[in-house]
Each structure stands twice: as C-alpha cells, then as structure tokens.
C-alpha positions in Angstrom: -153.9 151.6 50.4 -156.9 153.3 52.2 -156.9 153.3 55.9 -160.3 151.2 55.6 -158.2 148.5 53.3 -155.5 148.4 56.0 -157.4 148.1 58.7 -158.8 144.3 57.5 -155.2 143.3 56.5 -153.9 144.6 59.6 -155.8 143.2 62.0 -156.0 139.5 60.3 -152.2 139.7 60.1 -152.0 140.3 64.1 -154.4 137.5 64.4 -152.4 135.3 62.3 -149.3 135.8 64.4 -151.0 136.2 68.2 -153.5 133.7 67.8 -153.6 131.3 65.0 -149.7 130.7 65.8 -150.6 129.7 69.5 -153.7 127.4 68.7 -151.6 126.0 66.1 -149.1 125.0 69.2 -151.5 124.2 71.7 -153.8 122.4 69.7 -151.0 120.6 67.3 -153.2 121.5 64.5 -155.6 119.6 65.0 -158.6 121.0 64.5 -161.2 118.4 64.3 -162.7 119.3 67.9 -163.9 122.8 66.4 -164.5 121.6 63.2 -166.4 118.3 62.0 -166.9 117.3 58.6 -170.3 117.4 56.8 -171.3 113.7 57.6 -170.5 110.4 57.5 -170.9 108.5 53.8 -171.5 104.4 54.4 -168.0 103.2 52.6 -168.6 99.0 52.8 -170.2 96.4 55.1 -168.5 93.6 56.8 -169.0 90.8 59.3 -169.0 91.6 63.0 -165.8 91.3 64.8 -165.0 91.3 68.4 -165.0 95.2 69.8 -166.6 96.4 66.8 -168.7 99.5 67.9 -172.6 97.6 68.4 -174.4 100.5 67.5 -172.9 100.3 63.9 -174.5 97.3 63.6 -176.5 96.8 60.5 -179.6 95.1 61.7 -181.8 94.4 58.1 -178.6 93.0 56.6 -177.8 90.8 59.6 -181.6 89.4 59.8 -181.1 88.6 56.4 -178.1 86.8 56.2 -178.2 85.2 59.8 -174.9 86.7 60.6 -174.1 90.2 61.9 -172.7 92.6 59.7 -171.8 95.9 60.6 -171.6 99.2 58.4 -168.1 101.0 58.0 -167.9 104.7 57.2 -165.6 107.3 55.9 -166.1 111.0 57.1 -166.4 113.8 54.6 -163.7 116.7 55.9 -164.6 119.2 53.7 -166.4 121.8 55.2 -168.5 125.1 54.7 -169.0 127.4 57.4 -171.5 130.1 57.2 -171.7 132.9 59.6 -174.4 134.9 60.8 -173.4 137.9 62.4 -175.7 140.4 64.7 -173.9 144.6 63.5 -177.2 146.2 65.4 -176.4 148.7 67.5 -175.9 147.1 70.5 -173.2 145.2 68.9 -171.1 148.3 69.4 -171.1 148.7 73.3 -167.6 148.3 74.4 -166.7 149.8 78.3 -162.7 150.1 77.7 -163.0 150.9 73.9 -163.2 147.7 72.7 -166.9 147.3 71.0 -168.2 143.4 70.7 -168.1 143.8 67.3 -164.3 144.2 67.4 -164.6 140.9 69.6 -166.8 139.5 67.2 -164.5 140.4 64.1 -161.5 138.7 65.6 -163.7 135.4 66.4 -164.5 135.3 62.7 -161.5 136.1 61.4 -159.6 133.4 63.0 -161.9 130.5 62.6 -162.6 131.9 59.0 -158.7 131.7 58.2 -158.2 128.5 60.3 -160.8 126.8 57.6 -159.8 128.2 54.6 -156.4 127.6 55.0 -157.5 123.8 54.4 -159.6 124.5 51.3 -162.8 124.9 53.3 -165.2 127.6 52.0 -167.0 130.0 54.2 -169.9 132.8 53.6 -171.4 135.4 55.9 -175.2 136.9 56.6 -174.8 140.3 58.0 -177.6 141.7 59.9 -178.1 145.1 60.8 -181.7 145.4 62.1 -183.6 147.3 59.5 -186.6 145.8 59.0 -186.6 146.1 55.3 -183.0 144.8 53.1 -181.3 144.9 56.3 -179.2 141.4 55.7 -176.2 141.3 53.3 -175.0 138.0 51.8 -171.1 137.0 51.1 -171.4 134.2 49.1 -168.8 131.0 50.5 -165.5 131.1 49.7 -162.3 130.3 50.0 -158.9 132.2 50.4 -157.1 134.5 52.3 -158.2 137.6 50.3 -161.8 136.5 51.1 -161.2 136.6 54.5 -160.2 139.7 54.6 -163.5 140.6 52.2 -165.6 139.3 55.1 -163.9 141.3 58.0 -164.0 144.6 55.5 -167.9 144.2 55.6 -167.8 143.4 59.3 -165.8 146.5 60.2 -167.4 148.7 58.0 -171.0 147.9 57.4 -172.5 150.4 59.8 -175.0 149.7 62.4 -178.5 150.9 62.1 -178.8 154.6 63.7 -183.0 154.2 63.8 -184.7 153.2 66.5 -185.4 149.3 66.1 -185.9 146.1 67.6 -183.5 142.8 67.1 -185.2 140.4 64.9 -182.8 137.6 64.9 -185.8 135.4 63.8 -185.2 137.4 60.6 -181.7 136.5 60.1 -182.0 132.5 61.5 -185.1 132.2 58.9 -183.2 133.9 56.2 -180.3 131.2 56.8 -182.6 128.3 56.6 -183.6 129.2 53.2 -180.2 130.0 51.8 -178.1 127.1 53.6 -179.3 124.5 52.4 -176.1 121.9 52.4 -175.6 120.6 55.8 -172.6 122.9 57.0 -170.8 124.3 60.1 -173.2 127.5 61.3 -171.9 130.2 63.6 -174.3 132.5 64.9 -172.2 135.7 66.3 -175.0 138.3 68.7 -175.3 139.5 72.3 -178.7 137.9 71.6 -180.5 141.1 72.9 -183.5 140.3 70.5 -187.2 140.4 70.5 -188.1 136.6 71.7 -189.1 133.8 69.3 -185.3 133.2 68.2 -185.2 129.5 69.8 -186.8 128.2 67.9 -185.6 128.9 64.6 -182.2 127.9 65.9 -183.1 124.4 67.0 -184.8 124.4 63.3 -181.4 125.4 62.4 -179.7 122.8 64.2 -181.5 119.6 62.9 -179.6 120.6 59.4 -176.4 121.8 60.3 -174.2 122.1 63.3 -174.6 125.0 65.2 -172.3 127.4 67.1 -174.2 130.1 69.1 -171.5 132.0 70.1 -172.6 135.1 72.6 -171.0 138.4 72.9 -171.0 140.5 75.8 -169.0 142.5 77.5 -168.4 143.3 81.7 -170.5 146.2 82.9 -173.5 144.0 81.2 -172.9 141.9 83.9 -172.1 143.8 86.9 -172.2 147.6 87.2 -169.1 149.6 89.7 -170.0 152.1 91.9 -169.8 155.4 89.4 -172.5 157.1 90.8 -175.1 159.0 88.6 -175.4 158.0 85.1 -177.4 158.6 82.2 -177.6 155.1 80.1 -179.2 154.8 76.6 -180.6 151.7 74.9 -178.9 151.4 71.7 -181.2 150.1 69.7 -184.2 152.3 70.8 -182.8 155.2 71.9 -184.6 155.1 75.4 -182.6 157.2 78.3 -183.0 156.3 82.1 -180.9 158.2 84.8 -179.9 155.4 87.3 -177.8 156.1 90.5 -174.7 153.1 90.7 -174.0 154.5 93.8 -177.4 152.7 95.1 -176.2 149.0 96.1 -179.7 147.9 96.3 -179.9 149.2 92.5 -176.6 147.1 91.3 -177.6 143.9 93.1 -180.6 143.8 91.4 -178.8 145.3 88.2 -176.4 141.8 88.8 -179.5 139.6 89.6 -181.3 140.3 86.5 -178.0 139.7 84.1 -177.8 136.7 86.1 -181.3 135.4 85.5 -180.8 136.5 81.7 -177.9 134.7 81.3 -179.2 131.4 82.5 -182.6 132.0 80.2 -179.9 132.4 77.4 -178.1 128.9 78.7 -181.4 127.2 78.6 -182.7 128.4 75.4 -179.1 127.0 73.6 -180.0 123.6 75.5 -183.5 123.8 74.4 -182.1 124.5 70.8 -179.5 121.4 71.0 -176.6 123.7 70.1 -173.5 124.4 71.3 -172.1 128.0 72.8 -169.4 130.3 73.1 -169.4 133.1 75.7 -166.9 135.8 74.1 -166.6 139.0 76.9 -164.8 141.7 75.4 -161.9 141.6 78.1 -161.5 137.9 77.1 -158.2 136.2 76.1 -159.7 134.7 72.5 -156.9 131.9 72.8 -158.2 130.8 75.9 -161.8 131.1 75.4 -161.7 128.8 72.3 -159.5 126.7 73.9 -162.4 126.5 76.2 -164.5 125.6 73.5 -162.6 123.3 71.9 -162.5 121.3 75.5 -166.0 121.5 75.3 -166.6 120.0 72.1 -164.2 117.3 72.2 -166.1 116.2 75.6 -169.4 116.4 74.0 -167.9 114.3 71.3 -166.6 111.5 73.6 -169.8 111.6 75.9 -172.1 111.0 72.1 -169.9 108.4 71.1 -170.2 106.6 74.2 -173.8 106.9 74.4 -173.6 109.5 77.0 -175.7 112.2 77.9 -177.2 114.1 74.8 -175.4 117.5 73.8 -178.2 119.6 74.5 -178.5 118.5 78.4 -175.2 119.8 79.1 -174.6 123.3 80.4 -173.3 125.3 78.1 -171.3 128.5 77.7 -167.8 130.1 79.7 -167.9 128.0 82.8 -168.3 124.9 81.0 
C-alpha cells in the first residue's frame, strides 16, 4: 500500500479509537443533538388532549369539526450530509505543524464515519480557489471505504499555488444547485473570503440545516513577541515585514482579529446557522462536545418557543 493510501486509513483508524470511542462514551451514542433527521412527515390526526403541545394544533380541521384536533408526526432519521470544504491556500497555515486542513480532515472524518456507520450517506464539494473547474464533487455515500475516499481527496487534492482570491460564493452557489434534498450541510473554511458569502449561506439555510464550522488557528489571533518577521498572504502572495516586538503593533494585530471574529459571529447569526470554532491546538472531543451542548440548547429553547437560533451567539464560547 502507497504511503498516500495509508495515510487516509491511518489517520481514520486513530480517530476511530481516540475520538469516536470517547463521544461514543460521553454522549451514550446518542447522536441526535449533532444530527437531525431530514423533517417531520404528518403520521395521523387526533383529538386534543390535556398537555398536548398547542402549537401542534391543527387549526382548519378543528374549525371544521368544532373540536380541536391536533397533528401527530414521525421524524425521518435518515440523513445525508454534504460537506463543503475550503483546500485554498490559507487552509494550510498551521504555527506548530499542524495545518487547518489536518484540523479540518479530522472534523470530517469523524462526523463522516459517525453517520455512515448508521446507513447515512454523505458527499463532499472541494474547493480550491481556481476561478475556473476549481470545485470537485464526491457524490453521497455510504461506508467506511468511502470515508476514507473523502479524506484521500482532502489530504491530497492540493491547494492552489496562483495568486487568487476566496470565492466562497462560488462554492455556496454551486451547493445550492446540486443539493437539492433537504440534508445536513457542513461548510468547513477559515472564511478568509472576498465578502458576499452571507448571503448565500442564509439561502443555503432556508433548505437545509447548516453547520458553518470555522477553522483557525492561534497566532491568527494573537501574535508573541518574535521580533522581526516577514509574513506572506497565502492566497496572494503579498509580503509585509512587521516588527512583533512593537506592542502597539500586536494590540492592534489582536484588536483587528477581534473585530473579525465578531463580524464572522454576526454574519452566521445574520445567516440563521449554527457554528463551530475548530483552532488547530483544539481538543476535537471537547470542541464538539461543545457543539453538541450547543445544539441540544438551541433545540430545547425552539421547542419551547424560545429565542430564535439565529439570535444566539454563536461559536467557541457559546
């Protein structure tokens, strides 16, 4: 077997045993706060009985008969999860030799084996920046072996070396028109991308359910004291010579990561999605963990009539 082959098979066997073994424990397999079903089909209608839920309430039937009847429903489990996954060049900053893209790989490869273990099928859009045949489809599937065809692209589909701008309009618009089955969308970047992406994810959202899951790693956040550096945009190529020495210069570097951060927050609200902030010095059991508190919270708060997903904070802290 070629060291490429290995390294897929590999690395989903370490998750399998460090990470999907511990969710499996602290979550007690239950995984219906990460994952819903596709919907809700109406199974039967019956009379109204004492703490039946109001809102299920069918009102036409009830003016009708003069007695209120409320709708009963089964949930469909079976699920297809698509995800959309950012390999541009920025994708492979890493400050202690761990890229986001490893990050990202990992993410997928345990959600993708957590659902297809349980029949679920899920497919991949892989965007690399090119302006021109720069997103690959993996159709949806399901088993092990395609798993480990999905991290194989991941892991070896190299990132563009041109200079270019993130589009992730490009690949969000490209998912709308192949998704077209309400399903479970994760949307893996470090969202550096040319603006006009919000949109297209709250467009996103009103079909399926949405996971904007951010990548990023620590010296995008805060820079040490290191002195003189040169730093280079990845995706353009640009150099600047900055002096980290220069607190002035790294409370302004934190300042603007902090302002970007919470334009990133309010652009998921403004999209009604949910988000996962992944850091590359992240445990990944804790941080979905995180999630998956997050999520059943939401849950409870929309069945209760609470406040609406999309006007609660989202991402790490939450």
């Amino acid at each position: 077997m070629s060291e490429s082959a290995r390294r897929p098979e590999e690395l989903l066997r370490r998750l399998e045993w460090t990470v999907i073994r511990r969710l499996d424990g602290l979550l007690q397999g239950d995984y219906r706060t990460l994952f819903r079903g596709a919907g809700l089909d109406l199974a039967d209608l019956r009379e109204y009985q004492y703490h039946d839920d109001v809102r299920h309430i069918d009102w036409n039937v009830t003016a009708r008969l003069g007695t209120p009847y409320v709708r009963e429903y089964h949930e469909d489990r079976e699920i297809t999860a698509w995800f959309l996954l950012d390999v541009t060049a920025s994708m492979d900053f890493g400050s202690q030799g761990a890229p986001k893209r490893s990050s990202s790989a990992e993410l997928v490869g345990v959600l993708a084996r957590l659902l297809t273990r349980h029949g679920n099928r899920v497919g991949a859009l892989l965007y690399d920046g090119r302006p021109q045949g720069g997103i690959a489809v993996i159709p949806a599937r399901s088993s092990r072996r395609h798993v480990l065809h999905l991290l194989h692209r991941l892991l070896t589909r190299p990132a563009a070396t041109h200079p270019a701008v993130t589009r992730l309009v490009d690949l969000l618009g490209l998912a709308a028109q192949l998704v077209r089955r309400r399903a479970l969308v994760f949307v893996v970047s470090d969202f550096i991308s040319a603006p006009g992406w919000t949109a297209p994810l709250g467009h996103l959202a009103q079909r399926h359910d949405v996971v904007a899951v951010r990548l990023l790693d620590p010296l995008e956040v805060e820079l040490p004291d290191l002195g003189l550096l040169v730093v280079q945009d990845a995706e353009t190529g640009e150099q600047l010579l900055v002096d980290t020495h220069d607190r002035a210069f790294r409370r302004r570097f934190a300042a603007a990561a902090a302002r970007r951060d919470a334009a990133l927050r309010a652009a998921f609200g403004e999209a009604g999605v949910d988000a996962l902030e992944l850091s590359t010095d992240d445990d990944l059991v804790q941080a979905i963990l995180r999630f998956a508190d997050l999520r059943k919270r939401r849950g409870q708060l929309a069945a209760g009539g609470g406040v609406p997903d999309h006007l609660e904070p989202a991402g790490r802290r939450a």
